[in-house]
PyMOL CGO cylinders between C-alpha atoms (Angstrom):
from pymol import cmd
from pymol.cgo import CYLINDER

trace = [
    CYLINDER, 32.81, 31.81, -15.76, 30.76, 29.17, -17.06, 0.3, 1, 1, 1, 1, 1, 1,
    CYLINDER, 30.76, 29.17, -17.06, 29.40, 28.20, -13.69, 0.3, 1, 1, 1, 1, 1, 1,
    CYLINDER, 29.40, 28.20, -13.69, 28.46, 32.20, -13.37, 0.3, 1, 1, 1, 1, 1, 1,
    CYLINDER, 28.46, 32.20, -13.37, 26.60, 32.27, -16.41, 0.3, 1, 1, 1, 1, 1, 1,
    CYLINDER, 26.60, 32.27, -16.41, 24.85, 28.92, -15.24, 0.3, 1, 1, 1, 1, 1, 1,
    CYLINDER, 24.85, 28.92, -15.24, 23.74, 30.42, -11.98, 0.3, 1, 1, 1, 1, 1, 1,
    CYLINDER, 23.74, 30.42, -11.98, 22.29, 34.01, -13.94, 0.3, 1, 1, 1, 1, 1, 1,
    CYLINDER, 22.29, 34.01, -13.94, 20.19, 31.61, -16.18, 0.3, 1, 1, 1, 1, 1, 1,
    CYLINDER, 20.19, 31.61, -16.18, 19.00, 29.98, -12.67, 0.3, 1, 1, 1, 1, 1, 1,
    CYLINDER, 19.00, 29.98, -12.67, 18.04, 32.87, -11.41, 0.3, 1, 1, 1, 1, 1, 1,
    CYLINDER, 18.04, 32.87, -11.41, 16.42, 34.34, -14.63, 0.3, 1, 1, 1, 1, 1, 1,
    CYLINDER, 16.42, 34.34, -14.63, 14.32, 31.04, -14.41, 0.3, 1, 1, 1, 1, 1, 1,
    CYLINDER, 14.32, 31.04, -14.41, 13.47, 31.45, -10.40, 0.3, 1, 1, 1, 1, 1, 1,
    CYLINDER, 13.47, 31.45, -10.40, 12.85, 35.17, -10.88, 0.3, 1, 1, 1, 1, 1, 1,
    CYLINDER, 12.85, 35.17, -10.88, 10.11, 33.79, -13.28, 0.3, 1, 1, 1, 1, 1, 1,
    CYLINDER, 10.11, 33.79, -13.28, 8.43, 31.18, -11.11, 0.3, 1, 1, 1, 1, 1, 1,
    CYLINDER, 8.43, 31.18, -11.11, 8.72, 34.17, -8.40, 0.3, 1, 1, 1, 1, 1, 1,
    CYLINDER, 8.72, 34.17, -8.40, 6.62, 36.24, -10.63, 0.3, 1, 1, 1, 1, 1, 1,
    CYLINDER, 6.62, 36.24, -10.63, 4.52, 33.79, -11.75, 0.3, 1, 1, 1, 1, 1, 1,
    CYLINDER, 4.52, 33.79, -11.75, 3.73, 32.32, -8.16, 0.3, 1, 1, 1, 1, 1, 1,
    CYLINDER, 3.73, 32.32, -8.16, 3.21, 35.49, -6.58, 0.3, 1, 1, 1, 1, 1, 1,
    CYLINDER, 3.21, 35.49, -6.58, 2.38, 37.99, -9.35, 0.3, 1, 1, 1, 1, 1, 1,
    CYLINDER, 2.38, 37.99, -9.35, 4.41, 41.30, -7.61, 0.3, 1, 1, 1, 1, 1, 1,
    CYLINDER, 4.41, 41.30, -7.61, 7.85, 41.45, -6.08, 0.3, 1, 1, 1, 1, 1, 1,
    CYLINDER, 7.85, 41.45, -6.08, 9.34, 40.32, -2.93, 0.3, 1, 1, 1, 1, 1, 1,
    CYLINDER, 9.34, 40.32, -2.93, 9.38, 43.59, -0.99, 0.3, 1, 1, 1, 1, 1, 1,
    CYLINDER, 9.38, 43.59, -0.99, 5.90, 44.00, -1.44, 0.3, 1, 1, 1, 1, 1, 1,
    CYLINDER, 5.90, 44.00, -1.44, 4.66, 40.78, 0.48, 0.3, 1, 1, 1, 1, 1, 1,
    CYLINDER, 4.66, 40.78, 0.48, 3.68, 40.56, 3.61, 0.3, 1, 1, 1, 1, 1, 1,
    CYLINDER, 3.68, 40.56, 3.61, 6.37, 39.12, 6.26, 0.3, 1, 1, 1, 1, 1, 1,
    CYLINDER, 6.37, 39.12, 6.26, 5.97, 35.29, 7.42, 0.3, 1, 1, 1, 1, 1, 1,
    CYLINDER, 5.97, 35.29, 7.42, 5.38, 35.60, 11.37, 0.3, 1, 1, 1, 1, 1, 1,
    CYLINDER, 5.38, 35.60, 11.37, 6.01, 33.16, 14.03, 0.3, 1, 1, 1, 1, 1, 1,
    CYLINDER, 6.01, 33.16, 14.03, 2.18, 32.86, 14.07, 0.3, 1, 1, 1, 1, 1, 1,
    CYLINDER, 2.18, 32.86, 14.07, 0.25, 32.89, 11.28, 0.3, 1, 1, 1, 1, 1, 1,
    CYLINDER, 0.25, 32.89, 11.28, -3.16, 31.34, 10.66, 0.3, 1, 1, 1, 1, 1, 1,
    CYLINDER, -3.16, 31.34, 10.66, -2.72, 27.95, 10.00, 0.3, 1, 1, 1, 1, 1, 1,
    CYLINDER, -2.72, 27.95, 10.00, -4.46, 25.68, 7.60, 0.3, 1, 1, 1, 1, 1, 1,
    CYLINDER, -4.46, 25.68, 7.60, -3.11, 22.83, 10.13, 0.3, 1, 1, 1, 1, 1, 1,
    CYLINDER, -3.11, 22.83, 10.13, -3.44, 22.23, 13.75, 0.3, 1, 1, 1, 1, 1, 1,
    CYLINDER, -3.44, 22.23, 13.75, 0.34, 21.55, 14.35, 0.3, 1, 1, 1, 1, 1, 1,
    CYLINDER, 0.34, 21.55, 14.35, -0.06, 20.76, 17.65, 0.3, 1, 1, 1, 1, 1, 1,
    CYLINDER, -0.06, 20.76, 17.65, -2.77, 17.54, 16.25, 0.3, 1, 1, 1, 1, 1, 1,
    CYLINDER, -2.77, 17.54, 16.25, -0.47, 16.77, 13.20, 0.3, 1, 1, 1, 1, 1, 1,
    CYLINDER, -0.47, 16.77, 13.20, -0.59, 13.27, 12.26, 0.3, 1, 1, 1, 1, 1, 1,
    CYLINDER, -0.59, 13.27, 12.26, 1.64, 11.85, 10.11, 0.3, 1, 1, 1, 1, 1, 1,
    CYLINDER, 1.64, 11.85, 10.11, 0.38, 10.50, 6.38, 0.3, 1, 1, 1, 1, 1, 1,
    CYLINDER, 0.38, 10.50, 6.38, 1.56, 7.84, 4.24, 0.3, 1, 1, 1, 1, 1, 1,
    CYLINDER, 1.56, 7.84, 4.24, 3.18, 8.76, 1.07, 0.3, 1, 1, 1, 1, 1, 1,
    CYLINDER, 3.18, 8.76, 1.07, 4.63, 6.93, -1.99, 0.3, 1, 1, 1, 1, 1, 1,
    CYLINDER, 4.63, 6.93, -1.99, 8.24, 5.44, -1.09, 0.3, 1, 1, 1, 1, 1, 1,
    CYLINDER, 8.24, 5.44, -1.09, 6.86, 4.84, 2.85, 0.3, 1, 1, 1, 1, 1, 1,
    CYLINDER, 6.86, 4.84, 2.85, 7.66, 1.45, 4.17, 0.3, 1, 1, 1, 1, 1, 1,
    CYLINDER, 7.66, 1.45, 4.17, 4.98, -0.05, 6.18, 0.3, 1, 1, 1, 1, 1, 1,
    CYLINDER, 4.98, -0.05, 6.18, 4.83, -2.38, 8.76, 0.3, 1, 1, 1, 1, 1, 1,
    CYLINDER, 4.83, -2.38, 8.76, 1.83, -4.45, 9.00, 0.3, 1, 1, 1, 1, 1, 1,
    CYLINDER, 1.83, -4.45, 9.00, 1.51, -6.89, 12.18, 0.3, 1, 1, 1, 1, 1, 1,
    CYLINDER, 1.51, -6.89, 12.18, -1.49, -9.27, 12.18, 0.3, 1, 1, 1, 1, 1, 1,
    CYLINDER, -1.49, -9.27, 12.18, -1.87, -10.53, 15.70, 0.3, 1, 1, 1, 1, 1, 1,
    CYLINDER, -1.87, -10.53, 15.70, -1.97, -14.00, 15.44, 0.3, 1, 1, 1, 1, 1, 1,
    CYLINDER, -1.97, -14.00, 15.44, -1.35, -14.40, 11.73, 0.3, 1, 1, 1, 1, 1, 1,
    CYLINDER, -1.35, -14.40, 11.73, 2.19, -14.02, 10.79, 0.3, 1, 1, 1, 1, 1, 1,
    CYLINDER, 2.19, -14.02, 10.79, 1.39, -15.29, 7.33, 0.3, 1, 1, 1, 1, 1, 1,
    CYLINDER, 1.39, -15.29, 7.33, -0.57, -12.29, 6.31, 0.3, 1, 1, 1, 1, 1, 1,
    CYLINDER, -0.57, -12.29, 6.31, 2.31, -9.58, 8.57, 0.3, 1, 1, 1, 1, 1, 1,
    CYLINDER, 2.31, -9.58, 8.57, 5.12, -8.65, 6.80, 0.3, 1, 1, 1, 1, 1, 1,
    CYLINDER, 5.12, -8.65, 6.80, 7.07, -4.76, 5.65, 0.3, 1, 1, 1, 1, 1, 1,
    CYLINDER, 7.07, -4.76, 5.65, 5.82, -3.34, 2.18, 0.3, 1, 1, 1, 1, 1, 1,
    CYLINDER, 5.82, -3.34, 2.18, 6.90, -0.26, 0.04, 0.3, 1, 1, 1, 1, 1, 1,
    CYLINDER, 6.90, -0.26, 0.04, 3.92, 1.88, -1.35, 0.3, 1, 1, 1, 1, 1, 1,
    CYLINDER, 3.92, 1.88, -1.35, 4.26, 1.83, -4.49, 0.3, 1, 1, 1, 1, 1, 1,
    CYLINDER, 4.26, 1.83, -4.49, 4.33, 5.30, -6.58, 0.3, 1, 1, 1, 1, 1, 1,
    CYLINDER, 4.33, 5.30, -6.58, 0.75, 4.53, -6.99, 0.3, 1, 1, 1, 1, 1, 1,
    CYLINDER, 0.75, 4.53, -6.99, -0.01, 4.75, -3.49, 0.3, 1, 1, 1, 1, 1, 1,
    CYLINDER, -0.01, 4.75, -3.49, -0.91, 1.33, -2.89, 0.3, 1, 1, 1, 1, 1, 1,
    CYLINDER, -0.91, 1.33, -2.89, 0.71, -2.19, -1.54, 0.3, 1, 1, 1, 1, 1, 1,
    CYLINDER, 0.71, -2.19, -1.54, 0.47, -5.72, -2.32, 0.3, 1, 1, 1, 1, 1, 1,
    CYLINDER, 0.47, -5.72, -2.32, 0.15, -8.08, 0.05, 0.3, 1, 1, 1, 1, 1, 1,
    CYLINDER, 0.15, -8.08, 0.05, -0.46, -12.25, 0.38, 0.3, 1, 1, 1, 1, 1, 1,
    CYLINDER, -0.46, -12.25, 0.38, -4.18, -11.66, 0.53, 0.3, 1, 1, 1, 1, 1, 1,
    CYLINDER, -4.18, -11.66, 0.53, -4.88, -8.49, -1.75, 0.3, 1, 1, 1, 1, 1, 1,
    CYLINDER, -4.88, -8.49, -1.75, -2.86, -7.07, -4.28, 0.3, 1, 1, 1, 1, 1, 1,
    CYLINDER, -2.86, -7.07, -4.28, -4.04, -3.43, -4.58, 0.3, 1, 1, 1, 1, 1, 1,
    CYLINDER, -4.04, -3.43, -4.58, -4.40, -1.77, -0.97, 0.3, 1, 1, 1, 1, 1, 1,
    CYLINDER, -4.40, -1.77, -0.97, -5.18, 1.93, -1.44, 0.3, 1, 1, 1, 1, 1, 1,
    CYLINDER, -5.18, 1.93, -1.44, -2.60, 3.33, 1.54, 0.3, 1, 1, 1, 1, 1, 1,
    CYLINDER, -2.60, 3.33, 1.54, -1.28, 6.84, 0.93, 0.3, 1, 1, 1, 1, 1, 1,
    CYLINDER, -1.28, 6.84, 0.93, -2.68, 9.41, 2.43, 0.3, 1, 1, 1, 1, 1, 1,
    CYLINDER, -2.68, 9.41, 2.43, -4.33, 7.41, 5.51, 0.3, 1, 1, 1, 1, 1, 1,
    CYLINDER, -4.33, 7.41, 5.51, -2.61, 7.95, 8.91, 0.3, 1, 1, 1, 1, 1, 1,
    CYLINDER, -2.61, 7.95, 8.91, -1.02, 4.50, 10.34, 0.3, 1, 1, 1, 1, 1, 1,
    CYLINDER, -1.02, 4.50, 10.34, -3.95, 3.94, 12.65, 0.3, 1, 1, 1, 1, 1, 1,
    CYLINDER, -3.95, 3.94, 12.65, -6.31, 4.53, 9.22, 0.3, 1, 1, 1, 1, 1, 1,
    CYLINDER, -6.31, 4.53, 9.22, -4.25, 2.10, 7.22, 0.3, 1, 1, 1, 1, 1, 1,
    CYLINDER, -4.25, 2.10, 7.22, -4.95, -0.69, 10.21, 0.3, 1, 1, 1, 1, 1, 1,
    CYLINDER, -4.95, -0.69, 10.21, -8.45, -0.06, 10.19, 0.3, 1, 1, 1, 1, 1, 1,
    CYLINDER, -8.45, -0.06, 10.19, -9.27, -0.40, 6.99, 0.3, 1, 1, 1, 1, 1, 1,
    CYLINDER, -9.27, -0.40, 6.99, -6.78, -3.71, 6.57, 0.3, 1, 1, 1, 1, 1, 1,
    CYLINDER, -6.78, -3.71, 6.57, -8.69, -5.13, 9.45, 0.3, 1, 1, 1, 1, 1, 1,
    CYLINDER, -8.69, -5.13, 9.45, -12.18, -4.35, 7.15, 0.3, 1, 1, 1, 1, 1, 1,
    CYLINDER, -12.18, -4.35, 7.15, -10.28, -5.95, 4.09, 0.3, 1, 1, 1, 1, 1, 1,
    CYLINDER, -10.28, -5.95, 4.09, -8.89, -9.02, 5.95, 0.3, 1, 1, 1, 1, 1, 1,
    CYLINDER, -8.89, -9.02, 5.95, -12.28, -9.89, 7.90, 0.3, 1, 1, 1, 1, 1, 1,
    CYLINDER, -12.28, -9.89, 7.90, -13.16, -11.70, 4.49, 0.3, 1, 1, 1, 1, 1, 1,
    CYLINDER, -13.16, -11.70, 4.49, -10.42, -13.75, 5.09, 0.3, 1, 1, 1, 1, 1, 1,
    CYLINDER, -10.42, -13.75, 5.09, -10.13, -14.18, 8.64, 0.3, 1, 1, 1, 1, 1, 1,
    CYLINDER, -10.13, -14.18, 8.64, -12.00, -13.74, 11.72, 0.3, 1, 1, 1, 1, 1, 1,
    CYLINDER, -12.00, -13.74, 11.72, -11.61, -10.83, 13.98, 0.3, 1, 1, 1, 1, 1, 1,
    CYLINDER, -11.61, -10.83, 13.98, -8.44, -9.61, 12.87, 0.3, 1, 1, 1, 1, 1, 1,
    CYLINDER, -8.44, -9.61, 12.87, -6.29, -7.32, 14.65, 0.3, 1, 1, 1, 1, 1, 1,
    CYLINDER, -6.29, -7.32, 14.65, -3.57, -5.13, 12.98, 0.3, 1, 1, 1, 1, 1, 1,
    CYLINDER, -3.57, -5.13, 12.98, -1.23, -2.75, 13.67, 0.3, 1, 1, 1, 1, 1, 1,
    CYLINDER, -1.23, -2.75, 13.67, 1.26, -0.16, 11.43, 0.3, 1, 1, 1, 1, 1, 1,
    CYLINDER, 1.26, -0.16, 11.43, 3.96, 1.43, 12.14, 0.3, 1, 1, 1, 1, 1, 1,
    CYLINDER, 3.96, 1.43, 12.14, 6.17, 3.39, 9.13, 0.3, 1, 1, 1, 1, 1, 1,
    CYLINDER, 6.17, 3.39, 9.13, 9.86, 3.25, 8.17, 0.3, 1, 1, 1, 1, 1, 1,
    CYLINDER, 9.86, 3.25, 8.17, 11.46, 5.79, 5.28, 0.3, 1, 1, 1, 1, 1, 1,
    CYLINDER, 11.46, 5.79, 5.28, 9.74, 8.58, 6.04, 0.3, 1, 1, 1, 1, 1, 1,
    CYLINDER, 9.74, 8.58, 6.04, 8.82, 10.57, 3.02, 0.3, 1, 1, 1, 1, 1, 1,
    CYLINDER, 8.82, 10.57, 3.02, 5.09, 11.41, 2.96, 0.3, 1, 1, 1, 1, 1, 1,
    CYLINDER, 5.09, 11.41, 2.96, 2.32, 12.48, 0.53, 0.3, 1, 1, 1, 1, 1, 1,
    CYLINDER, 2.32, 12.48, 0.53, 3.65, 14.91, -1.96, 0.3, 1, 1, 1, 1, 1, 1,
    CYLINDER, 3.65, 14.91, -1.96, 1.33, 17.89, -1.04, 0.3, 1, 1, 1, 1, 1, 1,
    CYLINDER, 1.33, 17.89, -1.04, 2.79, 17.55, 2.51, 0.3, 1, 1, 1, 1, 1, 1,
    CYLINDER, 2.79, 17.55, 2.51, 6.15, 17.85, 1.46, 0.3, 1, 1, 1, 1, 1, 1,
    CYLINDER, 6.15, 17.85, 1.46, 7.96, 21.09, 1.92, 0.3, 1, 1, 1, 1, 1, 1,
    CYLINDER, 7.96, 21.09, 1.92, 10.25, 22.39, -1.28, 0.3, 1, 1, 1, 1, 1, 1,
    CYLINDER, 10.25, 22.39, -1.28, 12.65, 24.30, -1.20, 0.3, 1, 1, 1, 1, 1, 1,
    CYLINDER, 12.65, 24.30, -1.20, 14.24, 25.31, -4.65, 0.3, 1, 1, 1, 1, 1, 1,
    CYLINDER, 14.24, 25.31, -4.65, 16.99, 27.83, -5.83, 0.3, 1, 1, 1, 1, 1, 1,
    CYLINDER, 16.99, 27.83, -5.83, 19.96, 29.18, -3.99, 0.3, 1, 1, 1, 1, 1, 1,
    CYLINDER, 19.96, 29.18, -3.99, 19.62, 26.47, -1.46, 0.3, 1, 1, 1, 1, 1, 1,
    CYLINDER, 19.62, 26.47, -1.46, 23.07, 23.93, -1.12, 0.3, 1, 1, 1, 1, 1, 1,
    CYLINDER, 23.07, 23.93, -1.12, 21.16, 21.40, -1.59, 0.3, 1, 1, 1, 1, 1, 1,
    CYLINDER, 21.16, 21.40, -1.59, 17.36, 22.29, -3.22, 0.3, 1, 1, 1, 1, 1, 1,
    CYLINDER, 17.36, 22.29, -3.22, 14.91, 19.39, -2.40, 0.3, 1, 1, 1, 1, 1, 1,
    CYLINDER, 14.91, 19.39, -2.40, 12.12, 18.27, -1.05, 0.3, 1, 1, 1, 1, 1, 1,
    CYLINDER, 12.12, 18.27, -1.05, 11.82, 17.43, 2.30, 0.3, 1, 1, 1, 1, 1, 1,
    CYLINDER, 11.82, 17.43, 2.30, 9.05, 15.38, 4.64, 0.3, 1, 1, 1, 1, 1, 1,
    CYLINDER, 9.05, 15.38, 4.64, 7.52, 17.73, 7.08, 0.3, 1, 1, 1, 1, 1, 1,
    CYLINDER, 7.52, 17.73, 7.08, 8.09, 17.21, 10.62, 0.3, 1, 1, 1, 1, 1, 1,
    CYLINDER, 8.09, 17.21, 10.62, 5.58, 18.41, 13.60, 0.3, 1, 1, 1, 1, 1, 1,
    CYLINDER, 5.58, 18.41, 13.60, 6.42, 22.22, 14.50, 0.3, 1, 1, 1, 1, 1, 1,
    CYLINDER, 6.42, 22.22, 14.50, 9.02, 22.06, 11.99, 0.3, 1, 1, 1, 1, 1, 1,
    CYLINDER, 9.02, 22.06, 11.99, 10.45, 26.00, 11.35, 0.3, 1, 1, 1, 1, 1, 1,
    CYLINDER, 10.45, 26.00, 11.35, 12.46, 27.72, 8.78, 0.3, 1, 1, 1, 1, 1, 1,
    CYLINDER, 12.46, 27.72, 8.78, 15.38, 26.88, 10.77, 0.3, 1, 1, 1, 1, 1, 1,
    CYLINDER, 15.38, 26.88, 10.77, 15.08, 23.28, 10.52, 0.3, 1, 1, 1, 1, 1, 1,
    CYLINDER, 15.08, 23.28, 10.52, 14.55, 23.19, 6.92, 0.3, 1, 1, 1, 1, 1, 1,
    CYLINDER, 14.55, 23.19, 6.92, 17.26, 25.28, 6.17, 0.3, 1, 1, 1, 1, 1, 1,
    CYLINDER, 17.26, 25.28, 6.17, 19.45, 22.75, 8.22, 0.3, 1, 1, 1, 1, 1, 1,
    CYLINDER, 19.45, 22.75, 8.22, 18.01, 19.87, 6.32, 0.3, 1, 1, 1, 1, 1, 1,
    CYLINDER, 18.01, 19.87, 6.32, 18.98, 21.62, 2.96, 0.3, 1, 1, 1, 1, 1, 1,
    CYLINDER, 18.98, 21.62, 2.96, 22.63, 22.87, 3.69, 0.3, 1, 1, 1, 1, 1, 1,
    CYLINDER, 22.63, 22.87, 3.69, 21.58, 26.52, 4.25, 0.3, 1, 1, 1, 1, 1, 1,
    CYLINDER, 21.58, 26.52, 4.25, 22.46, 29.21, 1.02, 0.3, 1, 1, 1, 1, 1, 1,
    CYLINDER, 22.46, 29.21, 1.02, 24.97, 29.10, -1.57, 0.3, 1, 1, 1, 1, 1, 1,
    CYLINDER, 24.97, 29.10, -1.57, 27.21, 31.79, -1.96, 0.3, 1, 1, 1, 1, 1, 1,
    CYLINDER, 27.21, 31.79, -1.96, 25.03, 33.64, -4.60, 0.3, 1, 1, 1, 1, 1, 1,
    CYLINDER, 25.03, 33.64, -4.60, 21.85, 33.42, -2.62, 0.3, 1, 1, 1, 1, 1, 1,
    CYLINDER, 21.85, 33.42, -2.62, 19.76, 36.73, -1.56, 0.3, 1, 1, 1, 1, 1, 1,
    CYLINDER, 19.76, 36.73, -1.56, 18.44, 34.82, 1.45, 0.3, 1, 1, 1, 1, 1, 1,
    CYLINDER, 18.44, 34.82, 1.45, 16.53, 38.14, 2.54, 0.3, 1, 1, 1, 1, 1, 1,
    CYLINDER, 16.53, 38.14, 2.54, 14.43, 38.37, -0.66, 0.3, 1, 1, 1, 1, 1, 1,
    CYLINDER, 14.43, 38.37, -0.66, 13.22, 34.61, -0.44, 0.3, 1, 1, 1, 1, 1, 1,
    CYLINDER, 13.22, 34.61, -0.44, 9.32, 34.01, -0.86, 0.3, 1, 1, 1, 1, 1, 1,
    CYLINDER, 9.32, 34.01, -0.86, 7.44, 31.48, 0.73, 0.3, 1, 1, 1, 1, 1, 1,
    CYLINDER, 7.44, 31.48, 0.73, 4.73, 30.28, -0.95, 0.3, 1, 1, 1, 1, 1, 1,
    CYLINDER, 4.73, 30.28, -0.95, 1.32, 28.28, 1.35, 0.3, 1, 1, 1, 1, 1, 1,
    CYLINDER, 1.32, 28.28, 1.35, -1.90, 27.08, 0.30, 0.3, 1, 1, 1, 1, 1, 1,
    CYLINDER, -1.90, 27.08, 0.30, -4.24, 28.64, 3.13, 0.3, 1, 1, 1, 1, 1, 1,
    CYLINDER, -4.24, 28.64, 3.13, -8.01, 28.07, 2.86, 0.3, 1, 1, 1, 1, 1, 1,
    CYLINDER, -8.01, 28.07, 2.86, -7.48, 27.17, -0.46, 0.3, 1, 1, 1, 1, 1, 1,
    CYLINDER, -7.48, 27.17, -0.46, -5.93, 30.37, -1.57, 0.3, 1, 1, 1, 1, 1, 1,
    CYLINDER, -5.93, 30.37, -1.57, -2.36, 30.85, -2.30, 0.3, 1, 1, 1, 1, 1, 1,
    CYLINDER, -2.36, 30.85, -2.30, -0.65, 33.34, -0.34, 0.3, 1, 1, 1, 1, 1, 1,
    CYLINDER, -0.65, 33.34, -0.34, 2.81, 34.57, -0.16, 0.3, 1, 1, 1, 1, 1, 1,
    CYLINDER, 2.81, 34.57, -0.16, 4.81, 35.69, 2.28, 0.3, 1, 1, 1, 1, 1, 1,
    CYLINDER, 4.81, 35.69, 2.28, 8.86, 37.40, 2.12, 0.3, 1, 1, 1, 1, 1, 1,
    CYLINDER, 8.86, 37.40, 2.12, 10.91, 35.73, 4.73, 0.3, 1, 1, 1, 1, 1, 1,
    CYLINDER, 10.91, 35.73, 4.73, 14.22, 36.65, 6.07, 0.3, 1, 1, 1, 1, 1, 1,
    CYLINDER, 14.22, 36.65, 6.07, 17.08, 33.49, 5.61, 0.3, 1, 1, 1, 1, 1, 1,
    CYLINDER, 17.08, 33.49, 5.61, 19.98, 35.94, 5.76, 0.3, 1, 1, 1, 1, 1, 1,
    CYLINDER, 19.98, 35.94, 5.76, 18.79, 37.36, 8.98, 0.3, 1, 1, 1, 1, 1, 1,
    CYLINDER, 18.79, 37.36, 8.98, 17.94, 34.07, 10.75, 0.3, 1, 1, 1, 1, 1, 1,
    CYLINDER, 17.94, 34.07, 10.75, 20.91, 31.65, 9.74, 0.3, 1, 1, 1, 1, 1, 1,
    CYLINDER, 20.91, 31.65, 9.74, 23.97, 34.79, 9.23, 0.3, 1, 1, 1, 1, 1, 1,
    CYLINDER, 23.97, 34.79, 9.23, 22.98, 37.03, 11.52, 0.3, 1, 1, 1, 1, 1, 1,
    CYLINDER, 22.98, 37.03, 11.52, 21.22, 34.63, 14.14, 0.3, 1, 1, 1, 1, 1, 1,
    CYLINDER, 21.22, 34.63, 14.14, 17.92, 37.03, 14.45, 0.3, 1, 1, 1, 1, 1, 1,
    CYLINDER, 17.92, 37.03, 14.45, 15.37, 34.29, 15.89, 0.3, 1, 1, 1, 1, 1, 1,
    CYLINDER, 15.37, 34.29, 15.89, 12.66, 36.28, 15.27, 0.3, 1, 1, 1, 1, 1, 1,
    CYLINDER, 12.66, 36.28, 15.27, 12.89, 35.20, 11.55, 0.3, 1, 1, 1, 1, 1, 1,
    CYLINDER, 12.89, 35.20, 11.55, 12.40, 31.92, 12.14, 0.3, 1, 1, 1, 1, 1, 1,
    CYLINDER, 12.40, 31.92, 12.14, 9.15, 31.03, 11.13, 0.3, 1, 1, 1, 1, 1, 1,
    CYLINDER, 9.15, 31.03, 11.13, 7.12, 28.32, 10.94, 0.3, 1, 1, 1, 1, 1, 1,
    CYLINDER, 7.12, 28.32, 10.94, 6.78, 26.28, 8.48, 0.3, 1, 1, 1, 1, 1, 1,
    CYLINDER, 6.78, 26.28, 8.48, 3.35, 23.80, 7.30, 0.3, 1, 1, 1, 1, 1, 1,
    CYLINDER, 3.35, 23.80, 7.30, 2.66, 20.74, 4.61, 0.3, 1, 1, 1, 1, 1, 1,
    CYLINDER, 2.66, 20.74, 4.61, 2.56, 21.52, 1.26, 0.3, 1, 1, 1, 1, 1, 1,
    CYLINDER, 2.56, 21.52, 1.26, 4.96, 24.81, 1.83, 0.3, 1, 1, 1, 1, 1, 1,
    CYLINDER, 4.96, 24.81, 1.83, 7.24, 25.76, -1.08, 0.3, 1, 1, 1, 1, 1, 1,
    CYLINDER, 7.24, 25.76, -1.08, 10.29, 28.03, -0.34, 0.3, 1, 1, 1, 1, 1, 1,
    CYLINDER, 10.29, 28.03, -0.34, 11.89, 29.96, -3.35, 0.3, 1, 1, 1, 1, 1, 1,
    CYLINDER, 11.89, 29.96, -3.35, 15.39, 31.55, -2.99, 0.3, 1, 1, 1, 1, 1, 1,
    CYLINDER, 15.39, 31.55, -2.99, 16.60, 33.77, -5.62, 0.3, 1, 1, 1, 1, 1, 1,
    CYLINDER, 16.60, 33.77, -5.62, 20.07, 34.76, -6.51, 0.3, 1, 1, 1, 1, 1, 1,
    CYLINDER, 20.07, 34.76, -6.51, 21.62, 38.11, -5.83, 0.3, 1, 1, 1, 1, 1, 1,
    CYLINDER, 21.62, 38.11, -5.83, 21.86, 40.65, -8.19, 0.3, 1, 1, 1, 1, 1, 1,
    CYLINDER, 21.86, 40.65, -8.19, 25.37, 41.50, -7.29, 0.3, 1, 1, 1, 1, 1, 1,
]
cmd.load_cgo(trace, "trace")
């Protein structure tokens, strides 16, 4: 009973942050497709660092200056030669670059590459997924990642969920749009057609059933 009346205040509280997000109900928005316009060219994606990212910094030549360093929640490292690299957001081959620029004061001609362990990524590329998920969280976005794959990642639906009224909620030239897409359908009742595609930055709100 108590766990009932726990999940009916959840959903009072998601039903809110539905409303508030998208400012009408779910059967009035548009359905996701398998192609809509994308802020991102998926097939280009390239992978940026986030907070929580280890990096792996090889100085050809000058082992004393390589070494594996966790960006700190400020986005930055610290390394023997600097103490305060700026590194989230930059692509791997972006980080090298400018480390090369930073450590030409220091040595001569360097050459550097990075590679990335702990995959977890910028927090505006993250997808979220919150509600009557198993296991609400956010996840690191993966190139042509679909709705499939994050349900996967999150358990799929909890007993209580209405997977068919879920919104998903995308940033798309700067606007917020919203879009109903079918979980039920795609991960009960196997229709492939609902399994959309998913971008950075997406946020994924399941509500609970009323019944």
């Amino acid at each position: 009973m108590e766990n009932r009346l726990m999940n009916k205040i959840k959903y009072i509280v998601l039903t809110c942050i539905i409303y508030v997000i998208s400012g009408c109900s779910t059967s009035s928005l548009p359905p996701a497709t398998l192609h809509q316009s994308k802020t991102v060219d998926v097939s280009s994606y390239k992978y940026l660092i986030g907070a929580g990212d280890t990096v792996n910094i090889f100085v050809w030549r000058n082992p004393e200056v390589s070494g594996t360093f966790k960006v700190r929640p400020d986005g930055m490292i610290t390394t023997s030669l600097v103490e305060d690299i700026p590194v989230s957001g930059k692509t791997p081959t972006e980080l090298a670059r400018t480390i090369e620029e930073i450590l030409s004061t220091y040595l001569r001609d360097p050459v550097v590459t990075v590679t990335v362990n702990d995959f977890v990524g910028p927090f505006g590329e993250q997808i979220r997924v919150i509600g009557e998920a198993a296991q609400p969280q956010a996840i690191s976005y993966t190139q042509h990642m679909t709705l499939l794959d994050v349900m996967i990642r999150v358990g799929g639906l909890t007993e209580f969920a209405d997977g068919n009224d879920a919104v998903l909620v995308r940033v798309e030239n700067g606007q917020q749009k919203q879009y109903k897409i079918l979980i039920e359908d795609l991960i009960k009742n196997g229709e492939i057609s609902a399994n959309v595609d998913v971008l950075p930055g997406d946020i994924i709100v399941i509500p609970e059933t009323w019944f």
